[in-house]
Structures are given as structure tokens and as C-alpha cells.
C-alpha positions, 0 to 999 in steps of 0.5 A: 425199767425195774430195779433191784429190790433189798432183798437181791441186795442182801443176798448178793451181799450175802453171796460176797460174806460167803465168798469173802470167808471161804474162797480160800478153800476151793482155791486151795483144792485146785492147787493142790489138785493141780499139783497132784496132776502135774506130779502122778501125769508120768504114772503109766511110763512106770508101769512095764508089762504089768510090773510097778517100777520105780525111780531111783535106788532107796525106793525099792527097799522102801518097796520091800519095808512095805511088804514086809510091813503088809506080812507082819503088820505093823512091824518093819523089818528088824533086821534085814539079812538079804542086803549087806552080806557077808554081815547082813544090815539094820536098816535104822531110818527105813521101816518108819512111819512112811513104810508103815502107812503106805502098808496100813493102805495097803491092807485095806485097799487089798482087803488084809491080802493086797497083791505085789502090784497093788503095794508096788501102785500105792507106793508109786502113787505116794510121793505125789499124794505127799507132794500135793498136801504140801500146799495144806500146811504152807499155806496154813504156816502163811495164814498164821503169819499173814492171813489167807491170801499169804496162804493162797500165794505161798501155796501158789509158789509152791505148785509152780517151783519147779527145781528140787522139791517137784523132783522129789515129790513126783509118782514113781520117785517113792523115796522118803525124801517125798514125805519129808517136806509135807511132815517138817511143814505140819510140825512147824506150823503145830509149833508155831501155832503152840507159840502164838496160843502161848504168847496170847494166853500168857501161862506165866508161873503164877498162873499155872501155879494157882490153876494146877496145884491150887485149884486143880483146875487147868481150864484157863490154860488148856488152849496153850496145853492143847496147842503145845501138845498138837505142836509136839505130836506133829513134831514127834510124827516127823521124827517117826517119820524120818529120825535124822528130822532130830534137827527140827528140836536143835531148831527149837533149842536154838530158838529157846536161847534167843527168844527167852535171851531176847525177851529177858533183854527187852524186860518181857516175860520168857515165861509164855514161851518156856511154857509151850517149849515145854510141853512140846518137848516133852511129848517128842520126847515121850514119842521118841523114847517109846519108838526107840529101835536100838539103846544107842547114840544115832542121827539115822534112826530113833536112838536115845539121842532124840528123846535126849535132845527133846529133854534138853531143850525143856530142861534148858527153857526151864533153866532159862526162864528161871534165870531170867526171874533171879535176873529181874528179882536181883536187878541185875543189868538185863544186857548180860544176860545174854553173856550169862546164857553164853557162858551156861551154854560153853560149860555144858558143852564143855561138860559134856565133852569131859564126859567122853560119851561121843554124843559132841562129837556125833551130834557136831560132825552130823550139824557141820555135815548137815548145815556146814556149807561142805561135804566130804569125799565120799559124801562128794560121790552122792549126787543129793549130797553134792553142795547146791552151789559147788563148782562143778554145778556152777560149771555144769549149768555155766552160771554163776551163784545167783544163776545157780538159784535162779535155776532152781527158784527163779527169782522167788528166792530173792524175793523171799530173801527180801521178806524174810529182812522184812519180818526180822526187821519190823520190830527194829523199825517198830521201835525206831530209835536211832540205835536200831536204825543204824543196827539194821543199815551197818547189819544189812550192808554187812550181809550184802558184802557178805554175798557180794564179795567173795573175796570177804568170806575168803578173808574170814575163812582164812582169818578164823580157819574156817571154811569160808562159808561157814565163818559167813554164816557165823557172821550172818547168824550173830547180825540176825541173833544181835537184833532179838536184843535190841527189839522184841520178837514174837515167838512165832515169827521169830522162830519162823526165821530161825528155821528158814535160817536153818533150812537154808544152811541146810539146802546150801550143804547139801542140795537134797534138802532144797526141797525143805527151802521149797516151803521156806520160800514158798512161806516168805514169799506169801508173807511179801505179797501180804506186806505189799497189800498192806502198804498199798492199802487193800487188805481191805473188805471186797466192798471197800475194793469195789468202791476205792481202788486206783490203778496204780495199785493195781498195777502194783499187785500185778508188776509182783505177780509177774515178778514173783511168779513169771521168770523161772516158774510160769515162764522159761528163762535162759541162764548160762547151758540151761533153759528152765522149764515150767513145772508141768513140762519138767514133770514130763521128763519122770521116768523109772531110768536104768534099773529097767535096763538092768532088770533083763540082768536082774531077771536073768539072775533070779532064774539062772543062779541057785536060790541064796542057800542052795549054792552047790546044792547045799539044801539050806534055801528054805532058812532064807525066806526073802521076807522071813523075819531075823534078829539083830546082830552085827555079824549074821550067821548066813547058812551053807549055800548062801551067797554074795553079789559084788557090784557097786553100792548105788546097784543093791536094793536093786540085786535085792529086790529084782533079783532076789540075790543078796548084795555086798553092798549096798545105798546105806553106803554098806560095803561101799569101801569094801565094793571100791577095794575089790573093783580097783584091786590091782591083781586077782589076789588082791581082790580075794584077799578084799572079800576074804577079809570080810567075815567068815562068808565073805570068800562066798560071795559068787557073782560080780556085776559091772555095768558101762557106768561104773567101768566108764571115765567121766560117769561112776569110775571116779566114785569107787576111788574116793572110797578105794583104801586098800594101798595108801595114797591111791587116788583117782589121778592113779587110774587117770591122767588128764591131758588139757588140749590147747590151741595154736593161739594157747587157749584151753579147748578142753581135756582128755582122760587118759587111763593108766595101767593101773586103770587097765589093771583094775579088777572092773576093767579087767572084767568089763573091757575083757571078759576076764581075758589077757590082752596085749597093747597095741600100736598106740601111744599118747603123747604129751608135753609139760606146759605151765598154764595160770590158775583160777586163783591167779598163780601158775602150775605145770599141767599136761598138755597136747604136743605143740605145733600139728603134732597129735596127742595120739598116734598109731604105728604100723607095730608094736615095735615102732610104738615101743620106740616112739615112747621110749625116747619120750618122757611124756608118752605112754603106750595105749591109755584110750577106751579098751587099748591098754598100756601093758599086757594084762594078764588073764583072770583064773577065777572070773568067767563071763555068764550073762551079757545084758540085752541093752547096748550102751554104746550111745551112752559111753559115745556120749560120755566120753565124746568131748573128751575124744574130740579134744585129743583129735580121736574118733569117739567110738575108740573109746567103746569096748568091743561088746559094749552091753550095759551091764555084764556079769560074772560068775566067781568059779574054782575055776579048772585046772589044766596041767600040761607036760611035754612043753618046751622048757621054760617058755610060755604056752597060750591057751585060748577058747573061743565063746558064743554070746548068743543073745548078742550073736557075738564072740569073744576069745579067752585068752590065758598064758603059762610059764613052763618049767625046766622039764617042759611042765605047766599048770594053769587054772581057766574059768570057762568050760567047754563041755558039760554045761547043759548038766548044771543049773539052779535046780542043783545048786549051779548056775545056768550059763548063757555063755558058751564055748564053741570048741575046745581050748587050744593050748599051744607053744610059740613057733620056732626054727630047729637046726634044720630049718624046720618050724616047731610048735607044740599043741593040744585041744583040751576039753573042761568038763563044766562040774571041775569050773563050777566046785562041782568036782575036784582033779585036774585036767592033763594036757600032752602037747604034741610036737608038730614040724613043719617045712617052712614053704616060701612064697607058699602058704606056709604053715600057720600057728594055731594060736590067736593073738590076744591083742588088737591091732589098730590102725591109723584109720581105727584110731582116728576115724572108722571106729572098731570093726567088732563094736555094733549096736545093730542087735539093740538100741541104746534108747537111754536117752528117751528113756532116762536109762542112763542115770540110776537117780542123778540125786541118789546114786553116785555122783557121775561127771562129765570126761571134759574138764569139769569132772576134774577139779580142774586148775585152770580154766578157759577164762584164766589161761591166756597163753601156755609157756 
């Protein structure tokens, strides 16, 4: 037999030296190859015929800040007069570095002329690309803190989390949300690096002093400066990158305080850290003073505000480290000076108040928005600014908080959780006096109460007047800042746990920036795994393992492995209504969602509508180039013939981008309360009044568009109420009353929303429901008793509640009559108040008329939406489903025509009805409009719709080309009635509307003579007959509880929403829809807390 010679062994050897220093690498490449496989596998689902679509709204203006970019490289748009008319908008945190790199690729890739579709494929692409480096500097973070297997683990955790920062960072979903965590990764980890080469270097004042200014010499200190510097030009890349990223230097303000307080305490020298705060800062502020967009005070783009708070925090490490040298040279009890750094702390503040500048207010309403725990209403609306653990999520998913993490982390958070004690608590256990070890018990059970018991949070919040969780979170941060003083810190490890504090504030606020806590957890979770290789001895060369490891080690580092990596992350779990799923398969689930549903409407507005600047052939196009380049200004100064679009905010880079058309409002929240004014107006005047109100243009805007969502109780209606400001104290509970369904026993089933005339008078209802049409309420009423029920938190309140006994909350009757009596002998009952059945008469709109019905149903999507709401009153789900139930409908704002009659029966009403063609849906619908008559028989009434003339009118001469049309002439008619001699009497004329005096072409009226017809009235024969149409829908019993609307059909497309993600513009970006059960609605009571109604 032979055997190995000593050179195979010392090659072999050397094999296992070259695995040993570099197996990190090829491993690393496959995570992050891995992860980019797992986020670009959905590419093809966003490429449509050839077009690049996207997910989500803010991506399709960071489509526009691109090409715009590739035409006048490397500036963004400087102010953009396509979105926010009549006003026009600075877009402040689009344009940055984000937009201009994606360009730079761009016109490199093209040749300095790439095509739209190549801009459109690498924006698409980017998220991914950005998503997948991520791994890079979290591993590198890890490494620093723990060596290269933390690095490789924290990686590992990072490409299996499979919650918000994957949804962020997947193809197609081109926000800038997706490079935000791979930029605040690579400015921390520069920051810590600079903190560690500070701390090892030790540039203390007299060294500095000697090598600079004495020996102009800076050799023995240059690697702290390099490091500092790289830490502060990563840091100021992520403020270019995303401005409001300013946080990032509070961060280090706030781990200046500590550190240098901590080492002051601890008798160490600050000075190593001042240094490297120093110079970091300087530079983020040199880096954001040259990139300066506006001479202001903003959160949103790069304002004085950040160069400012870079100097402050240089300043204050200066101030600070000098304060703790007059503390060591006068002796002074190193315990007070914390107090001294407090009190400096509330008189500048207090300073700066006094100064009356609105920077405390601003920088203080932007933290408490950002990390305080709660949001405002209209924030509430925003589905990524929604809390990550609020009582609708929690009612949502049907867990509790620990549950709502699991679903998002697994149980990664409380391991990381876990070591994020650990590394604060090293140093206290390193310094083992009695004093540090009861610290660190009395602060970790205050913390673990803290989470535990809701009920102390509660106590504090009502003690202190704050909001339970932030008087938490201050308690937590005084546990976590009181330890720096009792042991010292490493400046790199403890400004790890002062960010991963802030970030995790930050997640809990608003739960968009859990994919900022994806890397936190990630981070602490490689740090963990590292610690637990160290207590079981093997961090330790591949020999050594080869020749000393036990099982019981192995099975260790196994039993974490699963542990860690295995519930919620490689392995599915059920919590409460959901199930996760691995990373892979969640990814599967990416599409582009509504706005290819839209786009056939989009499509049709850009070919079919005057370009912006030609409106009523005003000639003025070529002054509003799509990517021309305008000053800034508050007010623009839009030229003849430009136009606005009415819709709401969620839908506007869509109108801009697609249909080339220039919305009111738009996802910068522009125009939203303005949008929410003109939609919930009450009257048509109301709703001029709204757009006259803005600016000089604003009576231009010229197309409204309403889609299912938006119309649609338990999806988008409920968002434009919160912004809704035009009469006070009008709220959501105005336009919709929820009636809680209980059973036999008195248990809660679940709640219905029953609608209000003031929902059916709504402007979008009007539109949506009718097409602009009267209509009258039928044979329905809804009844309901007031019950007293047991609230959440222990108390009693009145609710509406289903009748007692077999009665049903609603019932149909065999006329109006019959209706009218049942409500008005009951208190709590009202006429109508289920989908498209109104509670009145609703009067017709003048100036609103119908162009284009997109091609889409959305009448699965409104069953699905509304389906538990109707099960629960007892009612066929599709009553709730308008008659033509398209996606998206929209309209055109005309002068409308104006008809003046005469030889009408003195002081009754006239009714003038049209029937119209739909013709993409082969459906029609009948316009319906009333008129009061005068003394002498004379009326005037202004319609929308024409009847003849169309086809002379399209976008080459400034109008639009009209897909809906009419298929006679109006009928304008008088009520029959019986003369002296028995005789049924009505008036009568057919009146033709040339399309030039609806669209503003022309000006003059229209006259109308009613003829008097008379008639023998025949009994038992055919008799004559009216020729006037109703314009209400009667209703039977059948149509209400079981058969459905005869004229709702879907026949002529299908709604494939739910395969192709249609239904939701962007769960996380738009506004936020809820769901018409009892969680959209603040519910008092619950199913847990009602045992039986009064």
C-alpha cells in the first residue's frame, strides 16, 4: 500500500489555508446571486406587448425623472409642470442619485440614445440589482462586529426574509424605497469602520496637535481621516440618494451624546470619537450644502436642514469632548456629567425655539411622525405608512403583536432581539460588580413587562400624556442610555445599538421601513450565531475541528440553525388567517397590479383628448413639451388650452406618464384634499366651487376618472373622507353607517355599511353609479334597532344593530309607497342604502357626461369586496354591483347644452331622458334630467350629452373623440294627467343637441315647443302609454335577496384581478383599502367582548 508523501500534505494543507481565507467570497456570491434570482424570476409578467410596466405608483415618475435625466444628463427635472395642475409641482426627493444612476446606465448601454424601452428594462431590473448587493454591506457590518461567519449568516438571513424588505426590493417595484436599504447599509458600515480606526488609532488632541500644526505631518492619523472621510461620503451618497435619510446624522448626534457621556463616566478619552464624528460630518455637510435644491428648511429634499444638522453634530462632538477635558483638568465628579450634557442639551433647544425659525417644530413633527409609534389620519390612508403593529394589521392577519412579527421575520426577530441584549450587555457583564449585575436584571425585567404587559405602557401613557408606546419607548431608551454610564462602550458597537434602536422605532411607526429592520435583524442575527460559536468553542481553525469536536456541539449549531433560519423563513408557519411562505414563492406572487387594467383607460385618454395646450383648438401644444424643462415657481403659469385631470392622488403619475395628461393630484399627496373636496362634494355647485378655488386655471381642469375602488365602501371611498375638509365635521361615519349583525344567541356575526344620502349625493357616486344621470330610490329600506353591546375595553356603548327575532335588516316592497310607509313609522329605518339603490332622489349632473367605459369588469372585484358585508345583512352580494360595473369610467367636464322650452304645463316638471350606446361594452344606459316649469309653462335646462354632430369633433381640433353616444334624440315630456273630460293629456318634444354647443365649441340655446297630445283613455285596451322612461329601478324581492341585477353582466370581459394582481394599485403605496367586515371600521366591539346584546 502506499501512503501520502509530505508534499500532498502540504498542499492539501495549503488547499484548507486558501479555503480557510477565502471561502467567505464564493459563498457570498451565491447569496447574493441567489437573491437576485429569487427577486428579477416575475421579469416577464411586467413586460405587456412590448411595453415596460411597473408596480406600484411612485415608480412611474422615477420612469419619468429617468428620461428626463437621459435628455438633459445629468440634471433632474427642476420643476415639473405636468403633475399637480392648476399649480404645477417641485418634486424635492425624486431626481437624486437613484434616478441619475439608473440614467448614467442608461446612456451607456444606448449608446448616449437608449430607447424608452430600454430606460423602462433597467429601471425595472434595478430594485432587484439593488436588493441583492444588500447582502454585501450587511455582511460586511457583521464582519466588523464578529468576523466572517456573522457575515455569511447575516447575509443568510437577509436572503430568506421574506416579509417587507423582499416586497420592496423585487423587479418591477422600481420605488426608491428598493435602494434605500442597500445605501443606509453602506453608510453605517463606513460609519462604523471610521469608529473602530478612530478608537484603535487613538487621535487624541495632542496628537493631532503635534502631527498637523507642529509637524505638518498627518501620516500617523491618516487611516482614522481616510476611514472617517469614506464613512462620511457614504453617508452623504445616502442623503443624495434619499434626503429625508437626514435621520442617519441625528443617529450619530445621538450616539455622540452617549458615547462621549459614556467615556467621560467611564474616565476614557471621547476624544478618538469626537474625531471621527468630526470629520464624517463635515463632509455629509460639504456633500449636502453643494447638492442643495431650494435655500429652505425640508425633511423631503436636500435643504439647509442637513448640511445644518451635519455641523451640529460636529460642533456638539467638539463642544462635548472639550467639556469632558475642563471635567478631567478641574476634577470635577465624572457622574454629573451627564446632567451637565442634559442641561446643554434643553438650553439649546430651548434656544432654538426662541428663535422662532420653525426648524424645532419641523424637525420634531418629522421624528415623532417617523419614530413616534403613530401616524395621522391622513398618513393612516397610506397603506406604507400604516403602523407595523395596528389594530387593523393584527385584525387582518388574526394575531396577536408577537404573531404580527412572526409573519414578517419568523422568529429572527426575537433572536436577534436576543443579541442585540447580548452585545449591550458584554460590557456590564465584563465589568461584573454587583452594581452592574443588578442594573442589567431590574432593566431587563422592566423591559420584558414593558412587552408583556400592555396594560403598563397604558399606565405610562396615561400618567405622562403620552402615547403609550412612545412613554415605552422612552423608558426602554433611558434602561438602554443609563448602561453606557455604568460600563464603557466600544464606539462601533454601541452606535450599532443606537441605530438598530432607531430603526426599529422607526419599522414600528411606520411599516415601510421594516425593510431598514430587515438589515438590523439580519446584522444582530450573525452576531448571535457568532456568540454561540464562541461559548461552544469553535471558532477555531478547520484542523482543530477536524480533530476536537463533540456531538453535542454539533447539535448545537444545528438546533440554531433551525431555529433561526427554519419557522418563517425556509419553512412555512400558520399564525392566525395566514400562512407564510418561503421567499421564493412569495416572490411568485410580483406583478404590475392595476395600472394594467388602467392603461386601456390611459391609452384612450392619450389618443382621444386634445394634447394639453390645444384644448378647444387653442394652438399652444408645442409650449408643453412632456419633458421640456420649466422654472420653479409656486404658481405655473399654464397656457391656453391646458388642462387638468380630477382623479385621486394614488392614480397621478399614472395620468402623467400613460396618458400623457396632467393630473390635480397626485402620490406627493398634492392636490389630495382638494381631490377629496371635489369627489365627496355634496351639489355640483359645490364641486365648481372646489376647482374654482384653485389658482386661475383651476375651472380648466376638463376630465374627471372614477374607478371601482374609489366609489366602493371597504376599498379606497374611505380614504378621500379623511382628507374631505370642505364643511366641518364631516367624516366617514357621514357618507356610511355600520350596522352590526348579531345572532339568535347575541353574538357579533359580523357588519354591514349601509350608505347615507350624503354618500349617494356624493360627486363620485353620482358619476360612478349613474353616469351623471337622476335617479329615484326604489322599493328598499334598511332596518335597524339601537342595541347596547360591551366594548374592547370593558365598558358599554349603543351600536346599530339587525332587527331582533326573523326580521331582516333589508326588505323590499311591491312600491315605493309601501317603502315610504314602513320608514316613516320606524325611527331606525331608511329608504335604500345597499350598492347602487339610493336613499332619495338624486338629481342629474349639467355639466358631467360619460366618454369612455374601460374594457375591464370589475364586478368580481366589488363581490369580493363587498361579499361578507352583504352576507351579513342576509342580501345577494351582487345588489351591491352598479349596473355597468367597468373598472375605471370617465368623464368629461363640458359647458354642457342648453335647452329652453316653452309651451309646458305651468309650474310642473318636465323630464328629459336620451338613451346612449356603450359600445365597447354593447350596453346602454338612459340619461335622465328634470326641470321645474314657470307660470307661463317655460323651462330651461343645461344637459351633457349630445346627440348629433359628434363625429365633427376629435383631438385634431382640440376636442375629445367621444366613445359614447347616443342613440336618438332627447324626449322631453310632461307627466300625464286627466282633462275635464276624461282625456290623458301630456306634452312632448324630440329635441336634437348638436355636439359643438355641449363641448364650448358653440354658444346659443336650443328651443324646445312641447306639443300637447290628448288622448281617449281605453280600459281594458292598450291605452296609451307615456313616452318618458323612469329613472329608478324597481326592485324585487328576488333582486334583492337572491337573483342578482338583470342588467349587470360581465359576459363581455373578465375580471382576472385576482390572478393578475389588478385589484390593488400597490397595497403599501396607495391609499390604504379596507376591508366592508368589521375591521375597516374602528370597530367598538368585537366578537370576543360581546356576550350578549340588551
Amino acid at each position: 500500500m502506499g501512503s501520502r508523501s509530505k508534499t500532498d500534505d502540504k498542499n492539501s494543507q495549503s488547499l484548507i489555508d486558501i479555503l480557510t481565507d477565502w471561502y467567505h467570497l464564493p459563498v457570498l456570491l451565491l447569496i447574493v446571486g441567489t437573491m437576485f434570482a429569487i427577486r428579477a424570476q416575475t421579469y416577464s409578467n411586467f413586460i405587456r406587448e412590448g411595453e415596460v410596466f411597473f408596480s406600484g405608483n411612485d415608480a412611474w415618475y422615477h420612469l419619468r425623472e429617468v428620461t428626463y435625466i437621459t435628455n438633459h444628463w445629468p440634471s433632474p427635472i427642476p420643476f415639473d409642470a405636468w403633475t399637480g395642475f392648476p399649480y404645477g409641482q417641485w418634486v424635492g426627493q425624486f431626481g437624486t442619485l437613484y434616478d441619475q444612476v439608473i440614467a448614467t446606465v442608461a446612456l451607456l448601454l444606448g449608446v448616449g440614445s437608449p430607447t424608452q424601452k430600454l430606460i423602462g428594462e433597467i429601471l425595472l431590473i434595478t430594485p432587484a440589482v439593488a436588493g441583492a448587493l444588500t447582502a454585501i454591506p450587511v455582511f460586511l457590518i457583521a464582519k466588523s462586529l464578529s468576523g466572517r461567519i456573522a457575515g455569511i449568516f447575516s447575509a443568510a438571513v437577509l436572503m430568506l426574509l421574506s416579509g417587507t424588505f423582499l416586497n420592496r426590493t423585487l423587479v418591477g417595484v422600481a420605488d426608491h424605497n428598493a435602494i434605500e436599504p442597500l445605501m443606509m447599509a453602506i453608510a453605517v458600515f463606513g460609519l462604523v469602520i471610521a469608529f473602530q480606526k478612530a478608537e484603535a488609532t487613538m487621535p487624541v488632541w495632542e496628537v493631532v496637535r503635534e502631527e498637523v500644526f507642529d509637524n505638518r505631518e498627518i501620516d500617523s492619523i491618516m487611516e482614522p481621516i481616510n476611514w472617517s472621510v469614506i464613512g462620511g461620503v457614504l453617508t452623504g451618497l445616502y442623503l443624495w440618494t434619499w434626503p429625508p435619510g437626514v435621520l442617519v446624522v441625528g443617529i450619530v448626534g445621538v450616539f455622540t451624546i452617549l458615547k462621549i457621556s459614556s467615556d467621560a463616566v467611564n474616565e476614557r478619552t471621547p476624544e478618538p470619537t469626537a474625531f471621527a464624528v468630526v470629520v464624517a460630518m463635515i463632509i455629509v455637510a460639504v456633500m449636502s450644502f453643494i447638492a442643495i435644491d431650494r435655500i429652505n428648511f425640508d425633511t423631503t429634499s436636500l435643504s439647509l436642514l442637513q448640511p445644518i444638522a451635519a455641523i451640529g453634530v460636529a460642533s456638539s462632538a467638539i463642544a462635548l469632548s472639550w467639556l469632558a477635558r475642563v471635567w478631567e483638568r478641574k476634577n470635577i465628579d465624572a457622574s454629573l456629567y451627564p446632567v451637565a450634557v442634559g442641561g446643554l442639551a434643553i438650553a439649546a433647544t430651548g434656544a432654538l425655539s426662541l428663535l422662532q425659525t420653525g426648524v424645532i417644530d419641523l424637525v420634531t413633527g418629522n421624528l415623532l411622525r417617523i419614530v413616534g409609534f403613530s401616524s395621522g389620519a391622513a398618513a393612516r390612508t397610506v397603506g406604507e405608512a400604516q403602523p407595523f403593529v395596528s389594530p387593523g394589521s393584527l385584525r387582518r392577519f388574526g394575531v396577536s403583536i408577537p404573531g404580527r412579527i412572526a409573519v414578517e421575520y419568523g422568529l429572527t426577530f426575537f433572536t436577534g432581539l436576543a443579541a442585540a441584549f447580548i452585545l449591550h450587555a458584554k460590557p456590564l457583564f465584563k465589568k461584573g460588580t454587583q452594581r452592574t449585575y443588578a442594573y442589567l436584571g431590574i432593566g431587563a425585567s422592566i423591559i420584558g413587562l414593558l412587552f408583556l404587559a400592555s396594560f403598563i405602557p397604558d399606565a405610562l401613557g396615561t400618567i405622562t400624556g403620552l402615547n403609550e408606546q412612545v412613554a415605552a419607548l422612552l423608558v426602554v431608551s433611558a434602561i438602554i442610555g443609563g448602561a453606557t454610564f455604568l460600563a464603557s462602550y466600544d464606539g462601533d458597537k454601541l452606535f450599532i445599538i443606537v441605530w438598530a434602536a432607531f430603526i426599529t422605532a422607526m419599522a414600528f411607526t411606520q411599516v415601510r421601513f421594516n425593510y431598514y429592520l430587515a438589515i438590523v435583524v439580519a446584522v444582530f442575527n450573525g452576531y448571535l450565531f457568532d456568540q454561540l460559536l464562541e461559548y461552544l468553542n469553535l471558532k477555531r481553525s478547520v484542523t482543530s475541528l477536524r480533530n476536537d469536536i463533540d456531538g453535542y456541539q454539533v447539535l448545537a449549531v444545528g438546533a440554531a440553525f433551525l431555529l433561526i433560519l427554519g419557522p418563517g423563513l425556509a419553512v412555512p408557519i400558520s399564525l392566525g388567517n395566514t400562512t407564510t411562505s418561503p421567499a421564493w414563492e412569495t416572490a411568485q406572487n410580483n406583478g404590475p397590479g392595476a395600472v394594467t387594467v388602467w392603461d386601456d383607460s390611459l391609452e384612450w385618454m392619450q389618443g382621444n383628448t386634445p394634447e394639453e395646450g390645444n384644448l378647444g383648438g387653442a394652438g399652444n401644444a408645442d409650449e408643453m413639451e412632456l419633458y421640456g424643462s420649466y422654472d420653479f415657481t409656486d404658481d405655473f403659469a399654464y397656457p391656453d388650452g391646458t388642462y387638468g385631470v380630477q382623479s385621486w392622488w394614488d392614480y397621478g403619475h399614472w395620468i402623467t406618464t400613460r396618458a400623457e395628461r396632467i393630473p390635480n393630484a397626485n402620490p406627493f399627496q398634492q392636490g389630495a384634499t382638494s381631490a377629496a373636496n371635489f369627489l365627496l362634494s355634496a351639489n355640483e355647485t359645490q364641486s365648481h366651487t372646489v376647482l374654482n378655488k384653485q389658482s386661475t386655471e383651476g375651472d380648466q381642469t376638463r376630465y374627471v376618472m372614477v374607478d371601482w375602488q374609489m366609489a366602493t365602501p371597504g376599498s379606497k371611498f374611505g380614504a378621500p373622507t379623511v382628507f374631505y375638509d370642505a364643511e366641518p365635521n364631516v367624516s366617514r361615519s357621514d357618507f356610511l353607517r355600520p350596522v352590526y349583525q348579531f345572532n339568535q344567541q347575541g353574538r357579533f356575526s359580523g357588519t354591514t355599511s349601509i350608505r347615507s344620502e350624503r354618500f349617494y349625493n356624493s360627486t363620485m357616486t353620482r358619476l360612478y353609479y349613474y353616469h351623471g344621470s337622476a335617479r329615484q330610490p326604489s322599493p328598499i329600506a334598511v332596518d335597524w334597532e339601537d342595541r347596547r353591546v360591551q366594548t374592547n375595553d370593558g365598558g358599554s356603548t349603543t351600536v346599530a344593530a339587525n332587527p331582533r327575532g326573523n326580521q331582516s335588516t333589508v326588505r323590499t316592497f311591491n312600491s315605493m309607497r309601501e317603502a315610504e310607509a314602513f320608514v316613516a313609522n320606524d325611527t331606525t329605518a331608511q329608504l335604500g342604502g345597499i350598492g347602487p339603490f339610493p336613499t332619495h332622489r338624486v338629481e342629474a349632473l349639467d355639466h358631467y357626461r360619460l366618454v369612455h367605459v374601460n374594457n375591464q369588469s370589475a364586478s368580481r372585484s366589488i363581490l369580493r369586496t363587498t361579499y361578507r358585508g352583504a352576507q351579513a345583512a342576509g342580501i345577494n352580494p351582487r345588489t351591491t354591483v352598479p349596473s355597468e360595473p367597468a373598472y375605471v369610467k370617465t368623464f368629461e367636464r363640458v359647458p354642457g347644452a342648453t335647452i329652453e322650452g316653452t309651451n309646458a304645463p305651468a309650474n310642473s316638471t318636465v323630464t328629459a331622458q336620451v338613451e346612449l350606446t356603450i359600445p365597447n361594452k354593447n350596453s346602454t344606459f338612459t340619461y335622465t334630467q328634470q326641470s321645474q316649469t314657470t307660470n307661463s309653462g317655460t323651462f330651461s335646462m343645461t344637459v351633457p350629452y349630445s346627440t348629433v354632430e359628434h363625429n365633427e369633433y376629435g383631438p385634431e381640433n382640440g376636442y375629445t373623440d367621444i366613445s359614447v353616444h347616443a342613440n336618438d334624440t332627447y324626449t322631453i315630456s310632461s307627466a300625464p294627467s286627466f282633462n275635464e273630460s276624461g282625456y290623458v293629456v301630456s306634452y312632448q318634444a324630440n329635441v336634437s343637441v348638436p355636439e359643438g354647443l355641449v363641448n364650448g365649441d358653440q354658444s346659443g340655446a336650443i328651443d324646445a315647443e312641447l306639443e300637447r297630445n290628448a288622448r281617449e283613455l281605453s280600459i281594458g285596451g292598450s291605452g296609451s302609454s307615456s313616452n318618458s322612461e323612469s329613472d329608478s329601478e324597481t326592485v324585487t324581492g328576488d333582486d334583492a335577496s337572491g337573483s342578482g341585477e338583470s342588467s349587470s353582466s360581465d359576459g363581455d370581459s373578465t375580471d382576472s384581478s385576482s390572478s393578475s394582481g389588478a385589484d390593488s394599485t400597490s397595497s403599501d403605496e396607495g391609499s390604504n383599502s379596507e376591508s366592508d367586515s368589521q375591521s375597516s371600521l374602528d370597530s367598538p366591539i368585537d366578537d370576543t367582548s360581546v356576550k350578549r346584546a340588551d
